[in-house]
MARZAZA-146045 format. One record per residue (C-alpha): x negated, y negated, z negated; residue in one letter. Coordinates in nm, 2 decimals. Each point is the difference from the previous one (the first is absolute). Layout:
N
{x=X y=Y z=Z res=a}
...
***
This chain:
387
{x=-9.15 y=-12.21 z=-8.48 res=x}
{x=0.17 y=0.08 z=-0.31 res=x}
{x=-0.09 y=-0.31 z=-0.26 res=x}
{x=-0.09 y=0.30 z=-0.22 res=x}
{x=-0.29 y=-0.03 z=0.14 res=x}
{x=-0.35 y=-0.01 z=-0.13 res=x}
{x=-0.31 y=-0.13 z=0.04 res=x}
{x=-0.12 y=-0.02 z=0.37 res=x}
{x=-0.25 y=0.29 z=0.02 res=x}
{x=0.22 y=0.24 z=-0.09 res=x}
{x=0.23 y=-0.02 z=0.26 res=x}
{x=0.00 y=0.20 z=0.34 res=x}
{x=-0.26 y=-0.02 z=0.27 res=x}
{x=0.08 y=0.13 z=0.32 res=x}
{x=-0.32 y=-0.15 z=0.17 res=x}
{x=-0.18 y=0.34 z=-0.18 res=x}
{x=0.07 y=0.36 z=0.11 res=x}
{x=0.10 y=0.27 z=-0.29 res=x}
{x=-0.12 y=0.35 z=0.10 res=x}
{x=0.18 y=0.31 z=-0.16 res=x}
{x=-0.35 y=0.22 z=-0.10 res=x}
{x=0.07 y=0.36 z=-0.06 res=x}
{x=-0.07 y=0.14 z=-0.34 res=x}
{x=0.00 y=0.34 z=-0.21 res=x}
{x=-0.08 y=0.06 z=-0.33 res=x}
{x=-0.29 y=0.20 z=-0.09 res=x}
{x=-0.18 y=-0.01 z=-0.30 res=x}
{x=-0.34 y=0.17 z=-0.04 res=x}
{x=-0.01 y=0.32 z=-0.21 res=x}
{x=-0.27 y=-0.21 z=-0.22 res=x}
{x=0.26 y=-0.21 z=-0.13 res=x}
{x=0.27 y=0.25 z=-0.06 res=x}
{x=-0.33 y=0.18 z=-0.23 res=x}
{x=-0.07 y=-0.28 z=-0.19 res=x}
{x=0.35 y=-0.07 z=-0.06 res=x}
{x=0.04 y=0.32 z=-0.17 res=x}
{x=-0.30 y=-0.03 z=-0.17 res=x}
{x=0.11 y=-0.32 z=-0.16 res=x}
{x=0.32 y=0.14 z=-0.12 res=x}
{x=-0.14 y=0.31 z=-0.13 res=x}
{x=-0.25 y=-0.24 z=-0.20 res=x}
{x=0.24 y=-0.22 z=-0.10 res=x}
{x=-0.11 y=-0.20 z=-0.31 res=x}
{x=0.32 y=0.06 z=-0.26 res=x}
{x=0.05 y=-0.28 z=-0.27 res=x}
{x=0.18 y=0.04 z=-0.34 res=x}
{x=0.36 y=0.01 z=0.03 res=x}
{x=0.28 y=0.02 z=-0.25 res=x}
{x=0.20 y=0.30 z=0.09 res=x}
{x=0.37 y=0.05 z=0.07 res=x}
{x=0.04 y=-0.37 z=0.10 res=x}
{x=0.14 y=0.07 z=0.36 res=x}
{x=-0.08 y=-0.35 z=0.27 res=x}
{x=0.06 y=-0.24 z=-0.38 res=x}
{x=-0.36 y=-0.12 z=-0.03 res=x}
{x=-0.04 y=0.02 z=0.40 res=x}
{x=-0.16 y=0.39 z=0.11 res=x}
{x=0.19 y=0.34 z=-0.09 res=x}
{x=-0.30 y=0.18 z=-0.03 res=x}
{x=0.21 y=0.32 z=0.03 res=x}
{x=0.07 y=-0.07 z=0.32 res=x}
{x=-0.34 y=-0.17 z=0.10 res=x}
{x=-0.13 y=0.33 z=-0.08 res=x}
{x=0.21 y=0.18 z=0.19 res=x}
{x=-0.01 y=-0.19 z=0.34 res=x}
{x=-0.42 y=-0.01 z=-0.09 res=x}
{x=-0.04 y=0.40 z=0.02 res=x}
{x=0.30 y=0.01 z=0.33 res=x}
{x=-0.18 y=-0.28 z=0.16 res=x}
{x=-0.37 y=0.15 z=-0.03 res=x}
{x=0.14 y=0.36 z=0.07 res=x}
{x=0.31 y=0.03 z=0.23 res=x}
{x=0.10 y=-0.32 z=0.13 res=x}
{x=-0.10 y=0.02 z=0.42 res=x}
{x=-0.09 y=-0.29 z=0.12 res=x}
{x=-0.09 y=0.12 z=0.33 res=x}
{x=0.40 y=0.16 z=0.09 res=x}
{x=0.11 y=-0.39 z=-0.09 res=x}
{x=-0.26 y=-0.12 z=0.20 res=x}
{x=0.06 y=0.25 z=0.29 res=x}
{x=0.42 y=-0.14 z=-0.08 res=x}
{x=-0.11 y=-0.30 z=0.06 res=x}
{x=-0.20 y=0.01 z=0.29 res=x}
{x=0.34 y=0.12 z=0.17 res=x}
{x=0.11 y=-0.36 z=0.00 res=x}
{x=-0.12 y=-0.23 z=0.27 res=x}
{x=-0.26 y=-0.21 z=-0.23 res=x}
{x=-0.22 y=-0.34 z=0.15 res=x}
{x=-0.21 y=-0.27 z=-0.14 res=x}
{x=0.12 y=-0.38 z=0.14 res=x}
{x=-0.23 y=-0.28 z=-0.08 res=x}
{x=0.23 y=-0.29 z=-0.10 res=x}
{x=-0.09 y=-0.33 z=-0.13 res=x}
{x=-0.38 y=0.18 z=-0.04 res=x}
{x=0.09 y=0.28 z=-0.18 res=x}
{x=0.10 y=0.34 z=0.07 res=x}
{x=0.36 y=0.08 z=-0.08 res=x}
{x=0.05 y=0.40 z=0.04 res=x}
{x=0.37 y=0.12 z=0.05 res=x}
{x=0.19 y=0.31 z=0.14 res=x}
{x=0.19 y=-0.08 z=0.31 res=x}
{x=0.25 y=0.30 z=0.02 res=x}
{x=0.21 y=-0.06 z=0.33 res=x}
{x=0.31 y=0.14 z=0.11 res=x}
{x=-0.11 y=0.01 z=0.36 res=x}
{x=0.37 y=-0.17 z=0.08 res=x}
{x=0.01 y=-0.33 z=0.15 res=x}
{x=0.32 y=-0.10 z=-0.21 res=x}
{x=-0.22 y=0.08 z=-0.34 res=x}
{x=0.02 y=-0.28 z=-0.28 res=x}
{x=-0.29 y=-0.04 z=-0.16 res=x}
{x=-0.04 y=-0.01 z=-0.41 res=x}
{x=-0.28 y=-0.13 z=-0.17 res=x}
{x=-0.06 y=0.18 z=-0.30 res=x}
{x=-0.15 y=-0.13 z=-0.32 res=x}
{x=-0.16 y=0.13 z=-0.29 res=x}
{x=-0.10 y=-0.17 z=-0.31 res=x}
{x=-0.23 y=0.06 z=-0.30 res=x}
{x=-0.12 y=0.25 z=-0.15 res=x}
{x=0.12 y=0.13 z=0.29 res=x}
{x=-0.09 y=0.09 z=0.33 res=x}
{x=0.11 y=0.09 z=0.39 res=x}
{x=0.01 y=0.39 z=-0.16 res=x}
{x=0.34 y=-0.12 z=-0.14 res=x}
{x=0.13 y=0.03 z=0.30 res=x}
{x=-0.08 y=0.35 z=0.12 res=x}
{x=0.35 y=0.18 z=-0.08 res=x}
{x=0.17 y=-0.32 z=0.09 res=x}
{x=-0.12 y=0.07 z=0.38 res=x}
{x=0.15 y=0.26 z=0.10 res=x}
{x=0.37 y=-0.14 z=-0.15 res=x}
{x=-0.03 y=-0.31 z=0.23 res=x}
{x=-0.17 y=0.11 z=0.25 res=x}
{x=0.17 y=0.37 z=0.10 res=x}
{x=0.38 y=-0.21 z=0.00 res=x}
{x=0.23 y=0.18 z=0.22 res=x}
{x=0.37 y=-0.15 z=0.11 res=x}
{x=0.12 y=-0.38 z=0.13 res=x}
{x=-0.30 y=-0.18 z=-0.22 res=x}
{x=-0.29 y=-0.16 z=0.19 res=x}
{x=-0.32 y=0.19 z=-0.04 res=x}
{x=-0.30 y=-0.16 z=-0.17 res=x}
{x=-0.35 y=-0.08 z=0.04 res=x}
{x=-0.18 y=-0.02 z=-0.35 res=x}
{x=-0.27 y=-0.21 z=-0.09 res=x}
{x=-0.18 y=0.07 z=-0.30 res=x}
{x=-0.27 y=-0.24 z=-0.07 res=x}
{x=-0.28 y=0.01 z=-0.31 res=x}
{x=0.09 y=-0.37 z=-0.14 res=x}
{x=-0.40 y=-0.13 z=0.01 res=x}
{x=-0.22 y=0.11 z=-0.24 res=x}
{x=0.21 y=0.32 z=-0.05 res=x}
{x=-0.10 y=0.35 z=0.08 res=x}
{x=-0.19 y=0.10 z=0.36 res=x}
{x=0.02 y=-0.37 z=0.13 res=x}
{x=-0.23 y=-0.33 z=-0.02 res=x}
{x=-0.10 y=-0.12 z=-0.31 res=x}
{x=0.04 y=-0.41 z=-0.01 res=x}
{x=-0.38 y=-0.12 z=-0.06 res=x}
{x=0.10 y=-0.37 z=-0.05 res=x}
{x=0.27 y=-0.13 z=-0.22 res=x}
{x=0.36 y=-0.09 z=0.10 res=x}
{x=0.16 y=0.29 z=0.10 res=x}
{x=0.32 y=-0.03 z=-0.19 res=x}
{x=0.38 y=0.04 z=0.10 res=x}
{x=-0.05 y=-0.29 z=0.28 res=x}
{x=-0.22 y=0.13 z=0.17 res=x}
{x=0.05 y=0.39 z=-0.04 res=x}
{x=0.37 y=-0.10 z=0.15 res=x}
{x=-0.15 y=-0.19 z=0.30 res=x}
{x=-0.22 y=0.30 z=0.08 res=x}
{x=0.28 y=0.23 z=-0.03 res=x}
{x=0.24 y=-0.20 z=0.23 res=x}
{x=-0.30 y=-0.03 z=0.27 res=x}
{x=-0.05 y=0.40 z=-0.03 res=x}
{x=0.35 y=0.02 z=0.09 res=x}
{x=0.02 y=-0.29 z=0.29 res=x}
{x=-0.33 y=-0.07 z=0.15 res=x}
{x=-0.15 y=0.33 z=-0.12 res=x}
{x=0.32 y=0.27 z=0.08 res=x}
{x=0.24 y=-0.17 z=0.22 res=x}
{x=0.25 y=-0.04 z=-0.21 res=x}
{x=0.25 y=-0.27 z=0.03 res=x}
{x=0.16 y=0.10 z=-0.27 res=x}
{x=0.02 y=0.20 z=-0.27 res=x}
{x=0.14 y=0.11 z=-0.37 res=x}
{x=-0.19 y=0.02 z=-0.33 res=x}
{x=0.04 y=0.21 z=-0.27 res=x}
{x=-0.20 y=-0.03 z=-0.32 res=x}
{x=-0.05 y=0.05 z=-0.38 res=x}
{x=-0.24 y=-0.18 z=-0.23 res=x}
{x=-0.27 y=-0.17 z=0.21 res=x}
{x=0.22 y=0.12 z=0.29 res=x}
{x=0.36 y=-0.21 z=-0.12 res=x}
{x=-0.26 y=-0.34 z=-0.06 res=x}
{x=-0.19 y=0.07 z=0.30 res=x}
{x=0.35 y=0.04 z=0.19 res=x}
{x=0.16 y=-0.25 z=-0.18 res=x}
{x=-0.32 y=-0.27 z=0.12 res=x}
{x=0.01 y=0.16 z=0.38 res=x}
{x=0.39 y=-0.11 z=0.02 res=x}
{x=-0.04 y=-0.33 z=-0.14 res=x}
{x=-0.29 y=-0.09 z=0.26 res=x}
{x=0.15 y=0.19 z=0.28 res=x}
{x=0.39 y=0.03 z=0.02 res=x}
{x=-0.05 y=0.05 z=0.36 res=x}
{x=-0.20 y=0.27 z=0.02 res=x}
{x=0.17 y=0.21 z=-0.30 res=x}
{x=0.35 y=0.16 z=0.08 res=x}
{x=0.06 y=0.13 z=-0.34 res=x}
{x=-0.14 y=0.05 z=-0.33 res=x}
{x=0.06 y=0.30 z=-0.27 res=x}
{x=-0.15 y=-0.01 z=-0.33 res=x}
{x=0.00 y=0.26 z=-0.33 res=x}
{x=-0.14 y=-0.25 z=-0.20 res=x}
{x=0.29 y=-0.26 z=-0.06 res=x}
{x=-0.23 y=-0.29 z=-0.20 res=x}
{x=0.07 y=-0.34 z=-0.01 res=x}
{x=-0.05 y=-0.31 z=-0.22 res=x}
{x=0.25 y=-0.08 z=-0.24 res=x}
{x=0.17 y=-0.28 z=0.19 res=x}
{x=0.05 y=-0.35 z=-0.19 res=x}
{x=0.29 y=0.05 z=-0.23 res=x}
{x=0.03 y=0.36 z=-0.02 res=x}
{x=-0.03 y=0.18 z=-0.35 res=x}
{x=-0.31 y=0.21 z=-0.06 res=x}
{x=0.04 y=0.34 z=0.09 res=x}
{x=-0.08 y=0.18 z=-0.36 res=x}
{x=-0.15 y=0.32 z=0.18 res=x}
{x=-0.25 y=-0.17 z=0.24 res=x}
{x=-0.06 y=-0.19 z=-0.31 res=x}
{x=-0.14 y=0.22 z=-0.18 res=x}
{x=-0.15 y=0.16 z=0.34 res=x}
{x=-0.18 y=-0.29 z=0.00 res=x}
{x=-0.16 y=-0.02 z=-0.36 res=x}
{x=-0.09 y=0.40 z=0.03 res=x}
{x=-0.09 y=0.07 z=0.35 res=x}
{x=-0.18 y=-0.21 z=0.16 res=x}
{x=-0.38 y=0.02 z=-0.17 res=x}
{x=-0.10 y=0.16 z=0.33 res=x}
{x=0.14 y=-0.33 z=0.25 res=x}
{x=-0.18 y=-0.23 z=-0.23 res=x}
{x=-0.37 y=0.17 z=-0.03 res=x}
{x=0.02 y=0.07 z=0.38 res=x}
{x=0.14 y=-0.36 z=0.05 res=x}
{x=-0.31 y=-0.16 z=-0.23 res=x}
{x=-0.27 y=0.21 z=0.01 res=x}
{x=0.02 y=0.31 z=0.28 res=x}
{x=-0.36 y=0.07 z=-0.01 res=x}
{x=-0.04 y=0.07 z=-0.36 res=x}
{x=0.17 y=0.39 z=-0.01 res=x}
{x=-0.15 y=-0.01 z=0.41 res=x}
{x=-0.32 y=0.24 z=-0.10 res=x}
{x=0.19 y=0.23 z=-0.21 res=x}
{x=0.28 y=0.05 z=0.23 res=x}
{x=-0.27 y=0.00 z=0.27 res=x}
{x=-0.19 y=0.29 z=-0.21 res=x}
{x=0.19 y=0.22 z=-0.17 res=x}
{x=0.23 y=0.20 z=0.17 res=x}
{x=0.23 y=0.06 z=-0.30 res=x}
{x=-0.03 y=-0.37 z=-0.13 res=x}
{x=0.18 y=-0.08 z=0.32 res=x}
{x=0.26 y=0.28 z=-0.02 res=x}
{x=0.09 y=-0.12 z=-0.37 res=x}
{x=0.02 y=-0.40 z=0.14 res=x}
{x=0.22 y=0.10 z=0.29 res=x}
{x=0.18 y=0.32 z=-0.20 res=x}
{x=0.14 y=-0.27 z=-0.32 res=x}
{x=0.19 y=-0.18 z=0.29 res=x}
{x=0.16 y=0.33 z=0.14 res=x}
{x=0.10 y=0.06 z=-0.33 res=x}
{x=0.15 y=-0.25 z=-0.09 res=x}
{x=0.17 y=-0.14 z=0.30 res=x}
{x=0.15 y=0.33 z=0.14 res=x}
{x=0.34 y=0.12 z=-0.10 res=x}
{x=-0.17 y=0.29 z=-0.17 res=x}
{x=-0.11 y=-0.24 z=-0.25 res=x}
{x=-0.34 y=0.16 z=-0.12 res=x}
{x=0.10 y=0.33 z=0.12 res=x}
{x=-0.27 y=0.07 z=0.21 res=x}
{x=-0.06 y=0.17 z=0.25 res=x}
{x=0.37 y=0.14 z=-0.04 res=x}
{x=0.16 y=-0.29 z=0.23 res=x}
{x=-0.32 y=0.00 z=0.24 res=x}
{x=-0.19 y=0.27 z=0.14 res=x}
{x=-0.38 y=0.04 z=-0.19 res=x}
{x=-0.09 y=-0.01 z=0.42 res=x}
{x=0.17 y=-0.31 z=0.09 res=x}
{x=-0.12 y=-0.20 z=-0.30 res=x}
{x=-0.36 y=0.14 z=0.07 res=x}
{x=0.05 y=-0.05 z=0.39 res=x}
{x=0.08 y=-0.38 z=-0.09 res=x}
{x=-0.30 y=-0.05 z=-0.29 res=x}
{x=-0.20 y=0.16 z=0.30 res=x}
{x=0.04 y=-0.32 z=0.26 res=x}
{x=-0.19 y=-0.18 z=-0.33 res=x}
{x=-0.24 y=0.23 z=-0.04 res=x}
{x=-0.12 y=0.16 z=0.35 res=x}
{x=-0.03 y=-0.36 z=0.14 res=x}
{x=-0.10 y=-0.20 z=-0.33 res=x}
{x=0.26 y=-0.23 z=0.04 res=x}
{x=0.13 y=-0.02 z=-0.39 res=x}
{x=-0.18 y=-0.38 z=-0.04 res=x}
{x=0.10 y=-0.12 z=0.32 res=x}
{x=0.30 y=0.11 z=-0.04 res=x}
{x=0.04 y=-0.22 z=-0.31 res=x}
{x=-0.09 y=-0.30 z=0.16 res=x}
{x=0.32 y=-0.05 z=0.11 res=x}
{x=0.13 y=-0.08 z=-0.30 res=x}
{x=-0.26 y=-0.28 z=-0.06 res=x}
{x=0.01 y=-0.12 z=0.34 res=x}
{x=0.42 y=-0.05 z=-0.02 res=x}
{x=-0.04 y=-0.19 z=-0.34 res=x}
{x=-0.21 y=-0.24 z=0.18 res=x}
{x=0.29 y=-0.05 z=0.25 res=x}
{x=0.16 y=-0.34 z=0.03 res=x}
{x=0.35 y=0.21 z=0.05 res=x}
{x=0.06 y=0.28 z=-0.30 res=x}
{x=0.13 y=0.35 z=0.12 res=x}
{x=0.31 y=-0.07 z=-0.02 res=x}
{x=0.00 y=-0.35 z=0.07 res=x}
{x=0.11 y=-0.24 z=0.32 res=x}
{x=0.28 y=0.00 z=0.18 res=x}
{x=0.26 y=0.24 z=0.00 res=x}
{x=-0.02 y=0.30 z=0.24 res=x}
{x=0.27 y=-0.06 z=0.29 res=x}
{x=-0.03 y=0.29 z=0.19 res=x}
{x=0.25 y=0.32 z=-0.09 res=x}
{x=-0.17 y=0.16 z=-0.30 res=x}
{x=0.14 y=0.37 z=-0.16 res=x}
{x=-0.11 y=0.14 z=-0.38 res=x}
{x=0.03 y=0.28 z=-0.12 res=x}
{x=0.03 y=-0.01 z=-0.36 res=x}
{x=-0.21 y=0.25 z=-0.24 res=x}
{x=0.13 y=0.09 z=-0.30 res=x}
{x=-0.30 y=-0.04 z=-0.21 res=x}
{x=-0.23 y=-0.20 z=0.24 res=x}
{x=-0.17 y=-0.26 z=-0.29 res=x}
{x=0.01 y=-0.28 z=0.21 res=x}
{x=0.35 y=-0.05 z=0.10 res=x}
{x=0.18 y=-0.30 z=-0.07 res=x}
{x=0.34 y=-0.05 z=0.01 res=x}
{x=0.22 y=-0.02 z=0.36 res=x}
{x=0.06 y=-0.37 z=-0.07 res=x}
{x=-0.34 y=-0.08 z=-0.02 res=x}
{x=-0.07 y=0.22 z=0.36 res=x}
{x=0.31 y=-0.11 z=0.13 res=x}
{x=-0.13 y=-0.41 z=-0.01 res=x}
{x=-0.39 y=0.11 z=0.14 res=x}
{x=0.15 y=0.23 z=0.30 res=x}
{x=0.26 y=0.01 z=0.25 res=x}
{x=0.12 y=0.31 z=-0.17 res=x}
{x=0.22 y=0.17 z=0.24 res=x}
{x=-0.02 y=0.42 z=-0.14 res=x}
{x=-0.05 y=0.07 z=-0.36 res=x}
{x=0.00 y=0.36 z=-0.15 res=x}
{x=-0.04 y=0.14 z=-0.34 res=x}
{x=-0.18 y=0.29 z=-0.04 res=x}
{x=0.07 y=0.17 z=-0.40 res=x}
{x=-0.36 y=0.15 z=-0.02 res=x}
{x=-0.31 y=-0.08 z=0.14 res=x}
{x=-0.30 y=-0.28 z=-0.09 res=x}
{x=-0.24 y=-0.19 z=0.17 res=x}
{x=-0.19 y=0.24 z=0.24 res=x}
{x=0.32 y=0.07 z=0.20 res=x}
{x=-0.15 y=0.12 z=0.28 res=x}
{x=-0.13 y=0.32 z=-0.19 res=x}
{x=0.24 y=0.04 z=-0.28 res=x}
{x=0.34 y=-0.05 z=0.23 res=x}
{x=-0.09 y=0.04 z=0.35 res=x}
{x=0.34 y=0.12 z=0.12 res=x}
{x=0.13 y=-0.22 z=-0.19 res=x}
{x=-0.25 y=-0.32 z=0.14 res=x}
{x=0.03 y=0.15 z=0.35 res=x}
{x=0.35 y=0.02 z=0.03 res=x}
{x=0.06 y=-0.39 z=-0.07 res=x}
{x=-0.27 y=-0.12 z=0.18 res=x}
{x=0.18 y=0.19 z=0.32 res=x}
{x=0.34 y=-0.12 z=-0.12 res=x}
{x=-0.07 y=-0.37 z=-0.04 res=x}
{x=-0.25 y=-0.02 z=0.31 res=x}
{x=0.25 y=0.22 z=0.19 res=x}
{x=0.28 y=-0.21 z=-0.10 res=x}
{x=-0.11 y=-0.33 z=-0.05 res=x}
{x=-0.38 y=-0.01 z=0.08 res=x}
{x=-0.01 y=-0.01 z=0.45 res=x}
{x=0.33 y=-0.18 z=0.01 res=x}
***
């Protein structure tokens, strides 16, 4: 047991069985209706024009994505996309995590753990799939695993407090042991998914083979000079950690209700993080960043989703804190991703063993830069990662 280790209850319990449940999205045609009817009576406030994202909502844009989304956007082709991926529901720790489980059908496969973060969702992920998963040559083939971090999207919702990184990152390691038969396996992650990575390798070296990240964050070791950009990162940008880290609940029943209140809340973030910097929806697709505010909206999941933010600050161990990680760990390096500190820093929290640059790109990496993400997440794990 790695002294990572927290609190008792979280850890794994082989004495109970985990069943894999089969699932497949399908949302009633009465909620698609009264989604459109929400955004085509969208209530509008006064706005000072020709501002762009400065005060927080391009209204231009908002606009734009309003008439698309209550139009043309078809949700039932994503959802028919979707339901061509292997999907199940696996009650762990008493809630319901739900995950893609996309298998090579090779007994050699690796399997990869994929991770999303907020306001993100497992939709990141979609063109991603078929880069790792459709490898041809000498590499190993992979079996994904895509899991909804609880209280995200189509899975459980936690009903009881304490479902921050400690115990999302037990859960996850028992999916992958107890629940999938893994031994093994790699991670890769942004946002949520670097901490929630980052926390599954400290508690459980054993288990995790490698770890690649596209969100190289860590604490400004003892010592080391402030770094003047995530300074002022820092001052600016974070408004949204520390309301969702204080008080989740309060923007809950808007976010909850209006379909377009929670575009704007998720939207400001894909503005401002992506290497398009407020160039919306040039860098993304107007789908893919309605496919993603859609895992809020169809399941409700914007206020629980929040939580986790809350339920981390309680945390005896920050999200970057403890120990460093050990195990072989791989970044590839954004260009414009806002929360990247510099290698140094990394370099004394991880056993950094493959570092790229990348000249464009932002936070949402996954979507912006797929080749580019796919390709060094097959290099390192290729490489370095099953050795």
């Amino acid at each position: 047991m790695s002294a990572f280790e927290h609190r008792g209850h979280y850890e794994r319990r082989s004495d109970m069985e985990l069943e894999a449940r089969p699932f497949t999205l399908s949302i009633e045609a009465s909620v698609l209706a009264d989604l459109r009817s929400r955004l085509r009576n969208t209530r509008w406030p006064s706005v000072f024009e020709g501002h762009g994202w400065t005060y927080g909502a391009n209204y231009d844009t908002l606009r734009m994505l309003q008439t698309y989304w209550s139009e043309e956007y078809d949700w039932r082709a994503v959802e028919a996309h979707l339901n061509g991926y292997d999907q199940f529901l696996m009650e762990v720790d008493g809630l319901d995590i739900h995950y893609f489980h996309i298998r090579s059908g090779q007994a050699e496969a690796k399997p990869l753990l994929l991770l999303h973060g907020w306001p993100g969702s497992q939709a990141e992920f979609l063109d991603l799939i078929p880069l790792l998963f459709d490898r041809v040559g000498t590499a190993p083939p992979l079996d994904l695993v895509i899991p909804a971090i609880p209280g995200f999207g189509f899975g459980g919702k936690p009903l009881c407090a304490g479902w921050g990184p400690d115990r999302i990152a037990a859960a996850f390691n028992r999916l992958m042991t107890d629940g999938l038969g893994y031994e093994t396996y790699g991670i890769q992650g942004g946002d949520w998914g670097t901490i929630l990575g980052r926390r599954i390798a400290q508690s459980y070296p054993e288990r995790v083979a490698a770890l690649h990240i596209n969100m190289p964050y860590a604490y400004r070791p003892a010592g080391a000079d402030d770094d003047p950009k995530l300074q002022d990162f820092h001052r600016s940008g974070l408004a949204y950690l520390n309301l969702q880290s204080t008080r989740p609940d309060a923007i809950a029943p808007g976010l909850a209700d209006s379909p377009m209140g929670l575009a704007t809340w998720i939207l400001e973030k894909f503005a401002s993080w992506s290497g398009g910097r407020g160039a919306l929806p040039s860098t993304i697709s107007i789908d893919h960043l309605l496919t993603n505010i859609m895992f809020y909206w169809l399941p409700n999941s914007a206020a629980s989703a929040a939580r986790i933010y809350y339920e981390s600050a309680k945390e005896e161990c920050a999200p970057f804190g403890g120990p460093p990680v050990l195990v072989p760990t791989g970044v590839a390096a954004f260009a414009h991703e806002p929360y990247r500190a510099p290698r140094e820093w990394i370099e004394q929290a991880y056993n950094v063993v493959h570092w790229k640059d990348f000249p464009t790109g932002g936070h949402f990496a996954a979507l912006e830069n797929t080749a580019d993400l796919a390709g060094d997440i097959c290099e390192f794990f290729d490489v370095r990662g099953w050795s």
